[in-house]
N, CA, C and O of each residue as an XYZ file, in Angstrom:
852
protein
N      26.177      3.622      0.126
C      24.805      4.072      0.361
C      23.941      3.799     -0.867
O      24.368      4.092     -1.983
N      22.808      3.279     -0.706
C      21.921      3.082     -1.921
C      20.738      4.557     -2.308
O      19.972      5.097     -1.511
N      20.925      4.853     -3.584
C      19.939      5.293     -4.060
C      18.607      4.249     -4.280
O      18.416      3.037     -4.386
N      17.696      5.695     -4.280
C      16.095      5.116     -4.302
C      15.621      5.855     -5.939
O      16.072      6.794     -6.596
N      14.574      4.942     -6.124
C      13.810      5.300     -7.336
C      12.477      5.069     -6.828
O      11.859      4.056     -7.159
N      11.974      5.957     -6.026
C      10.695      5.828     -5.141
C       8.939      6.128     -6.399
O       8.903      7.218     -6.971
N       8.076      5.412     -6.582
C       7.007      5.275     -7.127
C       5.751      5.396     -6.633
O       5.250      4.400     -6.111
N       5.180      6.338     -6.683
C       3.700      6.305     -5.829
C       3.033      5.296     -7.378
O       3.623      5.102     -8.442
N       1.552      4.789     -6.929
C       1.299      3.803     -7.747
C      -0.047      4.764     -8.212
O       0.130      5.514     -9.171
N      -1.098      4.752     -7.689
C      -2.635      5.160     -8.729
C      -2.061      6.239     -8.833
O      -1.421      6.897     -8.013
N      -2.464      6.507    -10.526
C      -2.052      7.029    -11.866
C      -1.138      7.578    -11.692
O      -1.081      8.736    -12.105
N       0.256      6.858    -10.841
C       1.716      7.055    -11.182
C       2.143      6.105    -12.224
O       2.608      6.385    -13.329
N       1.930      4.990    -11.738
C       2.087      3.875    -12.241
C       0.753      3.159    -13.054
O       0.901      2.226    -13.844
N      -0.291      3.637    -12.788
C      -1.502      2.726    -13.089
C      -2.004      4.079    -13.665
O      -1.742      5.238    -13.346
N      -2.954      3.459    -14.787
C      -4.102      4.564    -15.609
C      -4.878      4.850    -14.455
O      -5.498      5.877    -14.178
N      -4.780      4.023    -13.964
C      -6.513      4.753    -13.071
C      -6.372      4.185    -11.344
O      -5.289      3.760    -10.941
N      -7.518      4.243    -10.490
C      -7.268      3.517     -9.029
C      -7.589      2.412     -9.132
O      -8.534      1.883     -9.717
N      -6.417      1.855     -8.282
C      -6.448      0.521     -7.953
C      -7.476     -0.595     -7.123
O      -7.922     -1.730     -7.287
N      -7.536      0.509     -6.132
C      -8.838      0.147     -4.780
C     -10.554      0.121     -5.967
O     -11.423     -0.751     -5.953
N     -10.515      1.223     -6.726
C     -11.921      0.627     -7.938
C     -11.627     -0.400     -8.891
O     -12.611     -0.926     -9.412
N     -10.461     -0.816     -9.245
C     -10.240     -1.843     -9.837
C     -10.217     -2.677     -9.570
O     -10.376     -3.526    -10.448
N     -10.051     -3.035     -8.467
C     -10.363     -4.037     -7.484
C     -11.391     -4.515     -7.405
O     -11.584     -5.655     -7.828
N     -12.343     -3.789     -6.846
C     -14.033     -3.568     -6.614
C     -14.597     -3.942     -8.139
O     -15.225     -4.999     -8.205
N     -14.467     -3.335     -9.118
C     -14.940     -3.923    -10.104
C     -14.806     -4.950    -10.945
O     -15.600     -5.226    -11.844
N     -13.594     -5.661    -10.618
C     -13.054     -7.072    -10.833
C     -13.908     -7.807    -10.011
O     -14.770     -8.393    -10.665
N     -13.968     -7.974     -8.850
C     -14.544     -8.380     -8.014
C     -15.911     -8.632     -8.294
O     -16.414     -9.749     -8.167
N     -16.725     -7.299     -8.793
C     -17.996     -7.110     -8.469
C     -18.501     -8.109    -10.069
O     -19.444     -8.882    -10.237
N     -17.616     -7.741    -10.837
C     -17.754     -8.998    -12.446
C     -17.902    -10.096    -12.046
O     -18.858    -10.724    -12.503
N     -16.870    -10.852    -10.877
C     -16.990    -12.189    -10.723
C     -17.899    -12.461     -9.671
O     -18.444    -13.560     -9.576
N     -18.140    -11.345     -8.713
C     -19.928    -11.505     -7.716
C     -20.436    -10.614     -7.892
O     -20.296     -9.607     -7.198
N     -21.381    -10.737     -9.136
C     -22.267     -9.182     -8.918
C     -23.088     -9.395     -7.686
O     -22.059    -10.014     -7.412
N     -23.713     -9.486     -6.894
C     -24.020     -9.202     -5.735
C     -23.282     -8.068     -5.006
O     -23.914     -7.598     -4.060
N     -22.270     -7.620     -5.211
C     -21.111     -6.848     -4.786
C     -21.497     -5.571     -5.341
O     -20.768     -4.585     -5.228
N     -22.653     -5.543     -5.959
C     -23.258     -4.040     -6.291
C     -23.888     -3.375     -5.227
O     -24.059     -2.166     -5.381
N     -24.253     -3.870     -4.229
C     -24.644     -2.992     -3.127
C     -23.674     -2.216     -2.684
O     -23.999     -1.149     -2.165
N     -22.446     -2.528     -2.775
C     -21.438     -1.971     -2.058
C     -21.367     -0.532     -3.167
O     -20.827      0.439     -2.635
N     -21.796     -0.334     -4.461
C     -21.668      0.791     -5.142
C     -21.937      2.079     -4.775
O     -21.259      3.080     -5.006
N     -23.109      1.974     -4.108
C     -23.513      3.436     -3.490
C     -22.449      3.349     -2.365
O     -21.923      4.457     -2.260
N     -22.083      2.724     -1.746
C     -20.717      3.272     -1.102
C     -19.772      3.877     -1.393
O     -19.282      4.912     -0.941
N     -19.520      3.275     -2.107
C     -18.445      4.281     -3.572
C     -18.630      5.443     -3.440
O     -17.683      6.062     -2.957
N     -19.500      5.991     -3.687
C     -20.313      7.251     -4.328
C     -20.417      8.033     -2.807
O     -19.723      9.049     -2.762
N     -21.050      7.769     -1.761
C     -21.053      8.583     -1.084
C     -20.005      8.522      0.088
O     -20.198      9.184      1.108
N     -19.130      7.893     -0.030
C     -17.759      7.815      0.776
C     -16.849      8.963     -0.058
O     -16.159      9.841      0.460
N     -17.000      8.766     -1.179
C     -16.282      9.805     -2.154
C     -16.748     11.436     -1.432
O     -16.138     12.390     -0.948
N     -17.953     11.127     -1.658
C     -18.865     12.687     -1.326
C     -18.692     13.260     -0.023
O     -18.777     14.472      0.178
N     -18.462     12.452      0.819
C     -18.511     12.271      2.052
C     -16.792     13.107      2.478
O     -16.455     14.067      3.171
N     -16.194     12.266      1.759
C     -15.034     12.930      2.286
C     -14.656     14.490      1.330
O     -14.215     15.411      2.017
N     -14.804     14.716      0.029
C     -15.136     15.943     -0.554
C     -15.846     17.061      0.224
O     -15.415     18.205      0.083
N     -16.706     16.878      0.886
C     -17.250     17.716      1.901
C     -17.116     17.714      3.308
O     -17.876     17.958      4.245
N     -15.102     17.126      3.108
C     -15.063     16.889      4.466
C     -15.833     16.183      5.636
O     -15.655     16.392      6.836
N     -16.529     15.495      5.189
C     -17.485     14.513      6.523
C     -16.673     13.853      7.265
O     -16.418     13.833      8.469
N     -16.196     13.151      6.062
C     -15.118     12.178      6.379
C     -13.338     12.149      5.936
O     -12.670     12.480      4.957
N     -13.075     11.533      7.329
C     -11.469     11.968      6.666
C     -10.984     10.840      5.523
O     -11.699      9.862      5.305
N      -9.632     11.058      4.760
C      -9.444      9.937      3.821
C      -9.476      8.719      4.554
O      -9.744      7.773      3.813
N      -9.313      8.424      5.657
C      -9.326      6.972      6.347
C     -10.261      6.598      6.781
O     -10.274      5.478      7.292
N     -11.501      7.457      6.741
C     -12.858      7.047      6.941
C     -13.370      7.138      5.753
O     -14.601      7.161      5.748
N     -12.851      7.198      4.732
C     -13.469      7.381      3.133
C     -13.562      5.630      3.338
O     -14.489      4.831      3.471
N     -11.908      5.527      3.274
C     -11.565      4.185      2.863
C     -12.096      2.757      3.100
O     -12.397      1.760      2.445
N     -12.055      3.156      4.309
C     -12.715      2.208      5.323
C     -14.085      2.122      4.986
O     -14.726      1.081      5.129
N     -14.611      3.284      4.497
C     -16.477      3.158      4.529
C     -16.292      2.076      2.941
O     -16.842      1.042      2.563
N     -15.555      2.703      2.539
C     -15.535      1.742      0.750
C     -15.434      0.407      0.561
O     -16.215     -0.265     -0.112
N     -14.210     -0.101      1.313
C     -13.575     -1.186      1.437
C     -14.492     -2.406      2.096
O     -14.120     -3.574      2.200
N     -15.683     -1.910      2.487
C     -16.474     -3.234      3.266
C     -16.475     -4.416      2.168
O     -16.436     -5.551      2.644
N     -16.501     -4.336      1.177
C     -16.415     -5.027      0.397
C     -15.635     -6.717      0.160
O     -15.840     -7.797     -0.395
N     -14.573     -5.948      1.083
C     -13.805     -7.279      1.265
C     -13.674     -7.943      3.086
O     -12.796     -8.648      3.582
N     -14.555     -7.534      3.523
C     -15.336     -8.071      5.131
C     -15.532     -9.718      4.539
O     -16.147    -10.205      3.590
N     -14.751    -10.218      5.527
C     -14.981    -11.554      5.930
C     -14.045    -12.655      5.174
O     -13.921    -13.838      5.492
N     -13.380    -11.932      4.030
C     -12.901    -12.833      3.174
C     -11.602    -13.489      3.363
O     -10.504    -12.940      3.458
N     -11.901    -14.843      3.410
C     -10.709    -15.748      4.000
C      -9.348    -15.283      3.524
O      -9.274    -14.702      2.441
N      -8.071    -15.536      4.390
C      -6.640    -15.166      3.563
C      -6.391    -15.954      2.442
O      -5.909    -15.435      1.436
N      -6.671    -17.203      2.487
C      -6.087    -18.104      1.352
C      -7.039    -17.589      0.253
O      -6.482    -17.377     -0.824
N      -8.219    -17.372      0.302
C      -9.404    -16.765     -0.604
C      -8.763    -15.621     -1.507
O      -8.710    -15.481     -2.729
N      -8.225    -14.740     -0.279
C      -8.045    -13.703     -0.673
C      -7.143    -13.667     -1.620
O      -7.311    -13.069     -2.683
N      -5.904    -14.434     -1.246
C      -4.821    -14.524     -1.821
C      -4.884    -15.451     -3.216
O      -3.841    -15.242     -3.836
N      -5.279    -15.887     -3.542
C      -6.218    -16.687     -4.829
C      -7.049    -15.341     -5.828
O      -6.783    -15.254     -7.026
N      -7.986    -14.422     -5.201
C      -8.389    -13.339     -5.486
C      -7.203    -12.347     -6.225
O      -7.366    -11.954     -7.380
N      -6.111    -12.023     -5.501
C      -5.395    -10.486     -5.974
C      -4.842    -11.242     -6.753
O      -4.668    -10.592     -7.784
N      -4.399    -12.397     -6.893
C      -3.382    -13.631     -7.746
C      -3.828    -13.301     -8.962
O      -3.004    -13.150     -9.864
N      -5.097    -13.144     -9.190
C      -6.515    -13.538    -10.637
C      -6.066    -11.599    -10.901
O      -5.441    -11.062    -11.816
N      -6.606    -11.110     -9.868
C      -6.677    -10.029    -10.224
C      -5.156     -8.867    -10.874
O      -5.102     -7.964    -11.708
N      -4.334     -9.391    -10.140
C      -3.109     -9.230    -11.129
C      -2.766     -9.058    -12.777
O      -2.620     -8.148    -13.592
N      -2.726    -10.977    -12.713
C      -3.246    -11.582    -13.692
C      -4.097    -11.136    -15.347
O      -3.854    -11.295    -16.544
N      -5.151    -10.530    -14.524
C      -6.098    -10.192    -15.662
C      -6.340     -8.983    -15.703
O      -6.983     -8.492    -16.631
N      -5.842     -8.247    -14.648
C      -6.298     -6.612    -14.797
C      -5.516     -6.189    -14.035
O      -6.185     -5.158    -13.968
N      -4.453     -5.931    -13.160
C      -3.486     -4.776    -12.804
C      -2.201     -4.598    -13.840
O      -1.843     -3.511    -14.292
N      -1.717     -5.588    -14.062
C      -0.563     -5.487    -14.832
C      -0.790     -5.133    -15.713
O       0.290     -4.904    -16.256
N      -2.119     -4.702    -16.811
C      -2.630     -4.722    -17.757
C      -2.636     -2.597    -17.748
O      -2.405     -1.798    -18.656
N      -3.030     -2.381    -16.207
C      -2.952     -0.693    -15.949
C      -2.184      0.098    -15.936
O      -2.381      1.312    -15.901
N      -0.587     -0.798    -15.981
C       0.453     -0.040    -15.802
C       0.791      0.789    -17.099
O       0.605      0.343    -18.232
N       1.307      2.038    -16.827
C       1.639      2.827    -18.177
C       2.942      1.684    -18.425
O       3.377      0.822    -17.662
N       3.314      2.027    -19.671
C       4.451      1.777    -20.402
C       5.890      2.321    -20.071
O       6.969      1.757    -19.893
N       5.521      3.531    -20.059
C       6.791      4.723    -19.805
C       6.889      4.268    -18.534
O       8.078      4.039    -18.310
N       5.970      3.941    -17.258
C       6.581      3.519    -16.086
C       7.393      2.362    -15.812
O       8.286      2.256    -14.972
N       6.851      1.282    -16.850
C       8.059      0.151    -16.809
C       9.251      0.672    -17.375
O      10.355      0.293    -16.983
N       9.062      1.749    -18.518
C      10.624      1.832    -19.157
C      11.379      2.436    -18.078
O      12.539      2.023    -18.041
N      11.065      3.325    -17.148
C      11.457      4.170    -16.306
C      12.218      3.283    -14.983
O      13.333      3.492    -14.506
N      11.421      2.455    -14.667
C      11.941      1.413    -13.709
C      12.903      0.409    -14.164
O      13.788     -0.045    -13.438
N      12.708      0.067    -15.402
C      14.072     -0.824    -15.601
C      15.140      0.067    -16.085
O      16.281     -0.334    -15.855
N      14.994      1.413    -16.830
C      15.942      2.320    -16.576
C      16.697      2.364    -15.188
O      17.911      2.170    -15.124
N      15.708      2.699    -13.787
C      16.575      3.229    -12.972
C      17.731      1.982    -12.550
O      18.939      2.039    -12.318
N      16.488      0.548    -12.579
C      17.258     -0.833    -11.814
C      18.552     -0.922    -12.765
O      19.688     -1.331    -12.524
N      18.059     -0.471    -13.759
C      19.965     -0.200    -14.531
C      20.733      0.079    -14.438
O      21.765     -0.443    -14.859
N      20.530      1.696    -13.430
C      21.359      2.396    -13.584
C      22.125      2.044    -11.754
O      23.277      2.329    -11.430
N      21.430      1.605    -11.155
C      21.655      1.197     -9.943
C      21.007      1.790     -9.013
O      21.529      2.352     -8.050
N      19.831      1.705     -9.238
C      18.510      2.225     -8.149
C      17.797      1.211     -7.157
O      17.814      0.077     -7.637
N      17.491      1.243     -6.545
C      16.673      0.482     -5.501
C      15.096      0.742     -5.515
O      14.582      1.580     -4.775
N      14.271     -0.149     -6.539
C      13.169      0.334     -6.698
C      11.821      0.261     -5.286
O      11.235     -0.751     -4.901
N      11.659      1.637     -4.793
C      10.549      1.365     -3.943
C       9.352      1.645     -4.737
O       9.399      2.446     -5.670
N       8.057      0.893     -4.347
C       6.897      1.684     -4.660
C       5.988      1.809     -3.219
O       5.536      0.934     -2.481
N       5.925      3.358     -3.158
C       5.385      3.651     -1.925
C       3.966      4.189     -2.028
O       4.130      5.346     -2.416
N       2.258      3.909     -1.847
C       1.271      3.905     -1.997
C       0.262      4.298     -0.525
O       0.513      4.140      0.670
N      -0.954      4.866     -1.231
C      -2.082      4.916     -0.040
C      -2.565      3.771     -0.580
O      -2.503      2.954      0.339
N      -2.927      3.339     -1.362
C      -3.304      1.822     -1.984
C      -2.956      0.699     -1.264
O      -1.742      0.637     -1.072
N      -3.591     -0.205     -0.800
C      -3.690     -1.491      0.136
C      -2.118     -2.458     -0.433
O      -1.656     -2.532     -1.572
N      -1.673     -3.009      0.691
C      -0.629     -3.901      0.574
C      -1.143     -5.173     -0.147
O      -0.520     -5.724     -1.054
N      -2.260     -5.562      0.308
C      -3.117     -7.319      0.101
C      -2.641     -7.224     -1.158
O      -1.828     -8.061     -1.551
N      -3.125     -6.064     -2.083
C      -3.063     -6.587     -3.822
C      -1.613     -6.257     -4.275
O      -0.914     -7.062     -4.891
N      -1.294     -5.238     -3.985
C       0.074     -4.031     -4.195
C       1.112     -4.888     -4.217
O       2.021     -4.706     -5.027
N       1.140     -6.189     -3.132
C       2.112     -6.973     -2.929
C       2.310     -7.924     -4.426
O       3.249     -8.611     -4.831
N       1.249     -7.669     -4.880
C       1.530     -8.820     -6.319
C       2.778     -7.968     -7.136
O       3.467     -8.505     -8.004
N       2.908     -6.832     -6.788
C       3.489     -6.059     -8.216
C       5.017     -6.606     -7.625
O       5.923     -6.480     -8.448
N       5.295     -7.030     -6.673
C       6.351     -7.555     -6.766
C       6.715     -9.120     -7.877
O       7.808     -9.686     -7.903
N       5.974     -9.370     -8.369
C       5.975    -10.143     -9.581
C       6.992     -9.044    -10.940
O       7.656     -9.461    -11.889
N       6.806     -8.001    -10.624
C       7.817     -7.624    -11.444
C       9.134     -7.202    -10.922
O       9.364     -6.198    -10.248
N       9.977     -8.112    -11.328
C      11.676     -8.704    -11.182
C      12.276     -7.164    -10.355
O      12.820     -7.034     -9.258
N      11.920     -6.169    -11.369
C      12.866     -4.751    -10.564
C      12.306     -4.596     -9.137
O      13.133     -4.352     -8.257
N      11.441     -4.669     -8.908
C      11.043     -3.980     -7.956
C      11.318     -4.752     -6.348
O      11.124     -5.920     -6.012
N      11.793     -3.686     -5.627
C      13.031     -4.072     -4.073
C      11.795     -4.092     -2.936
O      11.553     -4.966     -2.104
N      11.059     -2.757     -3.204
C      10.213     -2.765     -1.760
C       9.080     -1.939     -2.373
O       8.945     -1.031     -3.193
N       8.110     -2.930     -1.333
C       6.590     -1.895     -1.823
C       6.137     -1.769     -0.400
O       6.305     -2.680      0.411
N       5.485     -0.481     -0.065
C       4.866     -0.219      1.330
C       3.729      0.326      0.918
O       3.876      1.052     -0.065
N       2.635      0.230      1.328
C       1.161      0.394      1.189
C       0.950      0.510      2.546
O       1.636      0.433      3.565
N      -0.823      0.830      2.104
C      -1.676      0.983      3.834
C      -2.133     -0.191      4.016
O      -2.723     -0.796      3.121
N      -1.910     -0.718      5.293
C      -2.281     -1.888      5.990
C      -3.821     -2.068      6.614
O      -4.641     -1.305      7.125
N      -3.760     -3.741      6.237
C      -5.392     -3.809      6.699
C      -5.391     -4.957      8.030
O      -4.467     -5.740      8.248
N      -6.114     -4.893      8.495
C      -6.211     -5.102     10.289
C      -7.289     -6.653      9.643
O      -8.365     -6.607      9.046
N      -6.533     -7.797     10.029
C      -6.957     -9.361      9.974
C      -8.061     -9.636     11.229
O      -8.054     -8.738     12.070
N      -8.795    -10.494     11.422
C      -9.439    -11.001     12.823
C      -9.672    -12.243     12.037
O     -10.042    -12.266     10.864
N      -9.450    -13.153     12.703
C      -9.750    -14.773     13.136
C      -9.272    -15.423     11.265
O      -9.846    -16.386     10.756
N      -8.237    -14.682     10.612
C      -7.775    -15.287      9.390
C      -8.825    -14.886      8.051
O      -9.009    -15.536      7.022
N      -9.440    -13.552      8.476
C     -10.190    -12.943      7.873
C     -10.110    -11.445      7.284
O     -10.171    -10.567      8.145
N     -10.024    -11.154      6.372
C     -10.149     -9.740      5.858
C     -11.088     -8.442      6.545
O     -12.274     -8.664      6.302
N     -10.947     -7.472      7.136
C     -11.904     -6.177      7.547
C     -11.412     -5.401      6.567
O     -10.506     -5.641      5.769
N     -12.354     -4.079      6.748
C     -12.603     -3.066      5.994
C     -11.273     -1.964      6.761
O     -10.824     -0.931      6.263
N     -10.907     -2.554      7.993
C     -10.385     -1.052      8.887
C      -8.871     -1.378      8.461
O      -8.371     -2.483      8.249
N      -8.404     -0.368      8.408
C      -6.524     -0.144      8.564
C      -6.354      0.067      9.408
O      -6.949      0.819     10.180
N      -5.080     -0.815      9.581
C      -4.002     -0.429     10.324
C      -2.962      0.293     10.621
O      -1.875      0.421     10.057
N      -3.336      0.680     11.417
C      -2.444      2.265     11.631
C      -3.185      3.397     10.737
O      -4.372      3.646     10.525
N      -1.854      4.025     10.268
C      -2.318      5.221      9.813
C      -2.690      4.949      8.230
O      -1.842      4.253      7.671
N      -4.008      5.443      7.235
C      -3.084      5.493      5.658
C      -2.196      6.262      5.082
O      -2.000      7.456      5.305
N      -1.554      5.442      4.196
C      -0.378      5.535      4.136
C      -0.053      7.143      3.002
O       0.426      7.014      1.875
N      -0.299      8.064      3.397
C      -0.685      8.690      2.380
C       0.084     10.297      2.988
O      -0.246     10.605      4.133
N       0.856     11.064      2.403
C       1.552     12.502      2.675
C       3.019     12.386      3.733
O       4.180     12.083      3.458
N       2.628     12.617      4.498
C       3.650     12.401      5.557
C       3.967     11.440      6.138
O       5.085     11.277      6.627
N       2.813     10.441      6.198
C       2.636      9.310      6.743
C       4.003      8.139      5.744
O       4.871      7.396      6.201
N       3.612      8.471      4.265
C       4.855      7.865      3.533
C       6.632      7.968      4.031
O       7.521      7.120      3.948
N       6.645      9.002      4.415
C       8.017      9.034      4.903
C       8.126      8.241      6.011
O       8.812      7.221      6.074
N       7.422      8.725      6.928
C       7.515      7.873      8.112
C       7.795      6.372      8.324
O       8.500      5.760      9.127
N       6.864      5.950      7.159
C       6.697      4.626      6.541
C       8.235      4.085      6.055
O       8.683      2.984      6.376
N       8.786      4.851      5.411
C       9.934      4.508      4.654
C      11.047      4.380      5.285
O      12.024      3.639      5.171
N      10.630      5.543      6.230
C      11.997      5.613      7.355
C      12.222      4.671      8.129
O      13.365      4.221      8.197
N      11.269      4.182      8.844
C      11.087      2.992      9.471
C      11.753      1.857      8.853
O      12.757      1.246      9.220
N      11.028      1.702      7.883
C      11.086      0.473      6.970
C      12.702      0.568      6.715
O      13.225     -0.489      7.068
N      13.789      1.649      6.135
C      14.524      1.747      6.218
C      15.412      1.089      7.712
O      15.859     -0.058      7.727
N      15.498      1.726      8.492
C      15.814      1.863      9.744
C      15.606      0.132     10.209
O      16.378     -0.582     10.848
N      14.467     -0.141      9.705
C      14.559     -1.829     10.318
C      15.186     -2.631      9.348
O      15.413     -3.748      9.814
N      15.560     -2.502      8.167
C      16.476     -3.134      7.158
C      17.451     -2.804      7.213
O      18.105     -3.312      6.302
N      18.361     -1.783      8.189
C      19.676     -1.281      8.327
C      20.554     -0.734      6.973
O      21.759     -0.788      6.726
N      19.267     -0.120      6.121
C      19.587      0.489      4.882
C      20.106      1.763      4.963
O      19.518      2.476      5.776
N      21.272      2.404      4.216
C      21.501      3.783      4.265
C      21.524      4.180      2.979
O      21.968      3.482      2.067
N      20.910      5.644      2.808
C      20.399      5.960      1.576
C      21.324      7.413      1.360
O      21.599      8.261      2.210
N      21.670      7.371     -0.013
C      22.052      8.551     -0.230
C      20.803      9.607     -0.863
O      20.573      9.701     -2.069
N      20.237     10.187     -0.045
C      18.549     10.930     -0.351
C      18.778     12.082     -1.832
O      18.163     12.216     -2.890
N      19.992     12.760     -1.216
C      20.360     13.684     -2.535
C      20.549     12.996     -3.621
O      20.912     13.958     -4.300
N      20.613     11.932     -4.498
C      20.747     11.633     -5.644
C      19.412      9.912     -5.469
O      19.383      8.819     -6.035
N      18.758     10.418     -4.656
C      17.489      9.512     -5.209
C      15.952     10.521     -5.886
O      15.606     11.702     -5.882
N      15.613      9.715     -6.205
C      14.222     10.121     -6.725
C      13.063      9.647     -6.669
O      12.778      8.451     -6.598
N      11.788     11.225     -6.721
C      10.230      9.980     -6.897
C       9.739     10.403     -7.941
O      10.097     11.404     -8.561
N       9.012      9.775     -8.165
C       7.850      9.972     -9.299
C       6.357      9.967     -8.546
O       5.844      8.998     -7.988
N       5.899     11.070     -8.655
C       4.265     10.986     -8.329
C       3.477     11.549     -9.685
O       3.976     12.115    -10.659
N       1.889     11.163     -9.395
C       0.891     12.286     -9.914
C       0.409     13.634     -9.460
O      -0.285     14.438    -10.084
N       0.931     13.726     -8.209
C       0.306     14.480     -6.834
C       1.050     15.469     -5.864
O       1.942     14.907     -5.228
N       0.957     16.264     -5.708
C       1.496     17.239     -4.558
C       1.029     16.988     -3.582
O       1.188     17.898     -2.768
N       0.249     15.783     -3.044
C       0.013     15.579     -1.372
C       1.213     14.501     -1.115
O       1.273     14.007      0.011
N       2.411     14.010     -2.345
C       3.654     13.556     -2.299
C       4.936     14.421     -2.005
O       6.117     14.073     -2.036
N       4.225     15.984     -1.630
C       5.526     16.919     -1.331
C       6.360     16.128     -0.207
O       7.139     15.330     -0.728
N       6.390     16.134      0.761
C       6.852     15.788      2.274
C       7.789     14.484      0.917
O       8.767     15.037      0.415
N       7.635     13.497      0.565
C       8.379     12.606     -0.496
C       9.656     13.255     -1.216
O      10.846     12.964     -1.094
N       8.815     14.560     -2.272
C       9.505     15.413     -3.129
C      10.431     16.186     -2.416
O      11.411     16.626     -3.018
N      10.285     16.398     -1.325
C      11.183     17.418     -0.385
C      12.438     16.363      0.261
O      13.439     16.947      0.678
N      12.413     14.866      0.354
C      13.317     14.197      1.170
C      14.307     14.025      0.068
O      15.480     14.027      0.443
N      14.034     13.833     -1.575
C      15.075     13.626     -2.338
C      15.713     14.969     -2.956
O      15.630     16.125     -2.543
N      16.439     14.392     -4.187
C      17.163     15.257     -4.901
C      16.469     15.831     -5.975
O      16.456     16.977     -6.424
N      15.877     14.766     -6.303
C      14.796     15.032     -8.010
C      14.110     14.781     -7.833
O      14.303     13.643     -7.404
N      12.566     15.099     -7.783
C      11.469     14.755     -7.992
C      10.489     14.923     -9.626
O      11.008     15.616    -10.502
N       9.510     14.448     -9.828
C       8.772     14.016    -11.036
C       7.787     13.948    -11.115
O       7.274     12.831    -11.046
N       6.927     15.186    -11.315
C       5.198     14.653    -11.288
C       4.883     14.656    -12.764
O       5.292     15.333    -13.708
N       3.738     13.351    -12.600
C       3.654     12.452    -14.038
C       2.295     13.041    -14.526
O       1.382     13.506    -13.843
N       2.378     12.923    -15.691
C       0.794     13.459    -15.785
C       0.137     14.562    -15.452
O      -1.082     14.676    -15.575
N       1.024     15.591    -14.938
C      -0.077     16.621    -14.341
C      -0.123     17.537    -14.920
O       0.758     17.915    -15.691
N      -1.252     18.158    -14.663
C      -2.198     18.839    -15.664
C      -1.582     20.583    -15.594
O      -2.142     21.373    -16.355
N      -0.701     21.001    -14.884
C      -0.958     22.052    -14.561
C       0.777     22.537    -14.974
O       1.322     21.555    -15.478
N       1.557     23.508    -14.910
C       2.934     23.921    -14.978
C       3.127     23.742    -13.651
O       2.224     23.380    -12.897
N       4.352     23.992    -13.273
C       5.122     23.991    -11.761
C       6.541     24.716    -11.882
O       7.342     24.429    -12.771
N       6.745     25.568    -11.019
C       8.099     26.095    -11.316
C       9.686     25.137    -11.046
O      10.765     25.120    -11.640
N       9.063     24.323     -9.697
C      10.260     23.889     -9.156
C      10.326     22.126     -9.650
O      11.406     21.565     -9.465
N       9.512     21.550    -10.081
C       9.176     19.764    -10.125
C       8.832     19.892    -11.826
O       8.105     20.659    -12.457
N       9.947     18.468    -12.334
C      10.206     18.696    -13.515
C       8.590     17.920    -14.253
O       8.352     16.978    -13.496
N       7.719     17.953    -15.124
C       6.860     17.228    -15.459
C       7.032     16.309    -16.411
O       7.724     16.528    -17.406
N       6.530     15.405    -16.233
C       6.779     13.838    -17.480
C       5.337     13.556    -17.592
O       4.415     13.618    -16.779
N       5.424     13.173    -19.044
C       3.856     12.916    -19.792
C       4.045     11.450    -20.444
O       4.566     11.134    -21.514
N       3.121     10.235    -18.889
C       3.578      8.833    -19.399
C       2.501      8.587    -20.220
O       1.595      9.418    -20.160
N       2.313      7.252    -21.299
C       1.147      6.737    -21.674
C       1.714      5.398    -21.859
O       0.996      4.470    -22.231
């Protein structure tokens, strides 16, 4: 049975979000892409006051990348990798991951963060499987809408299980682990043995805390 070394990614793995890092990479190489800013801002607000749910946050944000060819695209997250994601990752999270691939872990990184870019981080050698929230193609073109559900609380397990289940993987759950920033990763923290919240600001009685930089 394989153990897991499961990774949520914005500010598990990354200083900051990925989906604005994106947008502002982007918006450097087309500023025209500043209209889309007040979207930002009130998709944020929007869902803070409950207007909107997180998948209508997302979706309202993400117009940004409406219309944009696959090969385009894929040329795009390539650059953006490149010059600014790999650049976000903490330190302690790479030491942590080639720790576990050492020790004989199966590195997942499981995200509400989009697959399109997420898929680059498989450029780094440890890493087995990444599952993100999916985005819905028309005519070889990029939309704003997801597919299915995002990938985000409960929805992650589901995700994994599956994903499991269609790779005919069996996991020993009691001696795997995750690492989050977040307690909307409980339903995660509850399927393993050890869990790890990174960065957080607060004590916890039962989840051990790690302070990456």
């Amino acid at each position: 049975m394989e153990r897991l070394a499961i990774f949520d990614v914005d500010y598990t793995l990354t200083k900051s979000e990925t989906q604005l890092e994106l947008f502002l990479f982007m918006l450097k190489k087309n500023p025209k892409l500043i209209v889309h800013a007040f979207r930002c801002i009130y998709s944020a607000l929007f869902y803070i006051l409950r207007i909107y749910t997180a998948k209508k946050a997302k979706e309202s944000f993400l117009r940004f990348i409406n219309g944009i060819e696959e090969k385009d695209m894929q040329d795009l997250v390539k650059e953006f990798y490149d010059k600014r994601l790999i650049s976000l990752i903490y330190d302690d999270a790479m030491r942590y991951i080639k720790k576990c691939k050492n020790d004989g872990y199966k590195i997942y990184l499981i995200s509400a963060s989009y697959e399109f870019y997420l898929n680059e981080l498989y450029k780094i050698k440890e890493v087995d499987r990444i599952i993100g929230t999916k985005i819905k193609m028309k005519d070889g073109k990029y939309s704003n809408l997801i597919d299915g559900e995002n990938c985000k609380g409960e929805e992650k397990v589901k995700r994994l299980l599956l994903d499991l289940k269609e790779n005919n993987i069996d996991v020993d759950f009691k001696n795997s682990m995750v690492f989050s920033d977040s307690l909307s990763d409980l339903p995660l923290f509850n399927l393993v043995g050890k869990a790890y919240l990174i960065n957080y600001n607060k004590k916890h009685a039962n989840i051990e805390i790690l302070k990456w930089r």
